[in-house]
PATI-309065 format. One record per residue (C-alpha): residue number from 1; residue in three letters; z, x, y. Coordinates in steps of 0.1 Angstrom, whole numbers. Each point is the difference from the previous one (the first is absolute). Layout:
N
(node NUM; "ALA"; (Z; X; Y))
...
This chain:
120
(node 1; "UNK"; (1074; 513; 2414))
(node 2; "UNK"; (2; -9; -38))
(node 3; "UNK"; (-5; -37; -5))
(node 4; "UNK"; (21; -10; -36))
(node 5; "UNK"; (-12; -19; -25))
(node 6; "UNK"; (11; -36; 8))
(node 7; "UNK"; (-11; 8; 36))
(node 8; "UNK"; (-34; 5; -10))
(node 9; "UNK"; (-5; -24; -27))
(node 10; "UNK"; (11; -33; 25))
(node 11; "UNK"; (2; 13; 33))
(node 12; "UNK"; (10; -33; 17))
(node 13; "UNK"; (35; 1; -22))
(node 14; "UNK"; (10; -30; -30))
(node 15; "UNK"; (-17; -32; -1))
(node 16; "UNK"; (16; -32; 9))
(node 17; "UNK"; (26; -14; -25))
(node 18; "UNK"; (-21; -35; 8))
(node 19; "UNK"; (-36; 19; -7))
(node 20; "UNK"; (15; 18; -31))
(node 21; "UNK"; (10; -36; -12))
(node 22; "UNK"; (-39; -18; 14))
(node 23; "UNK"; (-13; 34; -23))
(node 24; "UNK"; (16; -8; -34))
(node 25; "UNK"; (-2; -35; 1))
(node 26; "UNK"; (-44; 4; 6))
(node 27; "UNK"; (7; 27; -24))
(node 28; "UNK"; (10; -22; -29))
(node 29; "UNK"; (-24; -32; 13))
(node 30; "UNK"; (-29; 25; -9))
(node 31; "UNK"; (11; 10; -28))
(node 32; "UNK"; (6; -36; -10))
(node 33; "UNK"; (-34; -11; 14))
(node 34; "UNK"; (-18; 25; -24))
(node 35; "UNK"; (21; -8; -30))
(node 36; "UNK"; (-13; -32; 5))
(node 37; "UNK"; (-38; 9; 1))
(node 38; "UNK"; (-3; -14; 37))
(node 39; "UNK"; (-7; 37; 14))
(node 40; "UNK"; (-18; 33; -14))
(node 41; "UNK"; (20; 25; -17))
(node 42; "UNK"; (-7; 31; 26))
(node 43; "UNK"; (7; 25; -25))
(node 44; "UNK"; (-25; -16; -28))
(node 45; "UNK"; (-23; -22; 23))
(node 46; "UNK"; (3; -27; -24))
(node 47; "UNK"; (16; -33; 6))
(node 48; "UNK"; (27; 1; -27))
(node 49; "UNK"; (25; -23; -13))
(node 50; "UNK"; (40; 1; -12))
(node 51; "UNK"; (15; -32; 5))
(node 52; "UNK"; (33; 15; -15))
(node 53; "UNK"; (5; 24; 25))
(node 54; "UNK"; (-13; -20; 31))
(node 55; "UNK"; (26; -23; -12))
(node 56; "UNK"; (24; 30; 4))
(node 57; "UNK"; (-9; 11; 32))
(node 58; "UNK"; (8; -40; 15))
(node 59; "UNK"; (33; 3; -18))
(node 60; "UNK"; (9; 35; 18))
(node 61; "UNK"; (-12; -18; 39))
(node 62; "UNK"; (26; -28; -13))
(node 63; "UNK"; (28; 24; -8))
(node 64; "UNK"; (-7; 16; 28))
(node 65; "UNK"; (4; -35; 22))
(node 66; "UNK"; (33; -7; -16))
(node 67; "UNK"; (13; 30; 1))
(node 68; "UNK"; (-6; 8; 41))
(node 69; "UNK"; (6; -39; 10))
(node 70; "UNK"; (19; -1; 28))
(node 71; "UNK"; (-12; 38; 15))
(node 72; "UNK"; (-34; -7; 5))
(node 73; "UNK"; (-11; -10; 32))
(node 74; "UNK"; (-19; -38; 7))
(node 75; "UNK"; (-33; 17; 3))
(node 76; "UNK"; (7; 20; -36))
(node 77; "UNK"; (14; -29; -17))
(node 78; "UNK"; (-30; -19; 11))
(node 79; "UNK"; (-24; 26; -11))
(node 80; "UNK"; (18; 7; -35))
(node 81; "UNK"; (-1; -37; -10))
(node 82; "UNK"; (-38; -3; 12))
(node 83; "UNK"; (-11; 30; -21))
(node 84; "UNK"; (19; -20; -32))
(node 85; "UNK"; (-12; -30; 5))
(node 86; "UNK"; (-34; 12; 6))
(node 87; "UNK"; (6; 21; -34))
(node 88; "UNK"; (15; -27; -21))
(node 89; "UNK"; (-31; -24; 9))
(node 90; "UNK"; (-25; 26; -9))
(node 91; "UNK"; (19; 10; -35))
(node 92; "UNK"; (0; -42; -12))
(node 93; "UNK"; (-32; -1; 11))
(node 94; "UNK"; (-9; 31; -19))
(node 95; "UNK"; (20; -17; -27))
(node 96; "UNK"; (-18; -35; 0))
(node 97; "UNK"; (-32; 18; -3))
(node 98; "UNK"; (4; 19; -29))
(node 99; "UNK"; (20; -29; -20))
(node 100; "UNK"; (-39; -18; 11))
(node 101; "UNK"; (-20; 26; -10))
(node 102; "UNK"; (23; 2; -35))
(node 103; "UNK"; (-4; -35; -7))
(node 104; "UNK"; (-37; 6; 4))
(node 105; "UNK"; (2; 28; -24))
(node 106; "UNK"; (-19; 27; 25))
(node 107; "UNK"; (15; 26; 12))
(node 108; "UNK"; (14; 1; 34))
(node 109; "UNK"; (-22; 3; 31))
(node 110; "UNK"; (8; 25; 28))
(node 111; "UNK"; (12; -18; 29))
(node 112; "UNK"; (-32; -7; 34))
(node 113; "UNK"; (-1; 30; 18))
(node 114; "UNK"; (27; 0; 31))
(node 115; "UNK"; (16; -30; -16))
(node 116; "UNK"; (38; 7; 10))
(node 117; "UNK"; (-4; 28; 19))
(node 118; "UNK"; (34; 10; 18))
(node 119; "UNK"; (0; -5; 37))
(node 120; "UNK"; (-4; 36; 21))
């Protein structure tokens, strides 16, 4: 008669151990993809820029490849190392512009509008 608390709040039961895993590596690609200036902040509706911590958040995905190599599945595996590599091109990119825009002495442009935009 009386649902509990975990019955109502996800009905269907736990995610997926492989959609938990899809979740937090988008999760820190966001995250990385706004640090970078290459998506609006939600919270701020700004574009807004931390190099430092973008850098962090490509560090944690790479942990996080060494330390689950070998349990991830092909499909995963695949995914992970596109999300990186897709990362780690935007961030030297990111990089090259603003040593450009230092040796011009201006201060750093924001990055074209959806330029780098993660895939859906």
């Amino acid at each position: 008669m009386s649902e509990t608390k975990e019955g109502a709040a996800n009905p269907e039961g736990p995610l997926p151990e492989r959609e938990l895993f899809i979740g937090l590596v988008q999760s820190f690609q966001a995250a990385a993809m706004q640090q970078m200036g290459k998506v609006m902040n939600p919270f701020t509706e700004k574009i807004e820029r931390d190099m430092a911590h973008a850098k962090l958040s490509i560090e944690m995905l790479e942990m996080l490849r060494t330390r689950t190599s070998g349990n991830l599945t092909g499909q995963e595996a695949r995914f992970l190392n596109h999300v990186l590599t897709e990362l780690r091109l935007n961030f030297v990119a990111e990089a090259d512009r603003d040593k450009a825009e230092a040796a011009k002495g201006a201060e750093p442009a924001p990055p074209a509008p959806g330029a780098g935009e993660p895939p859906p």
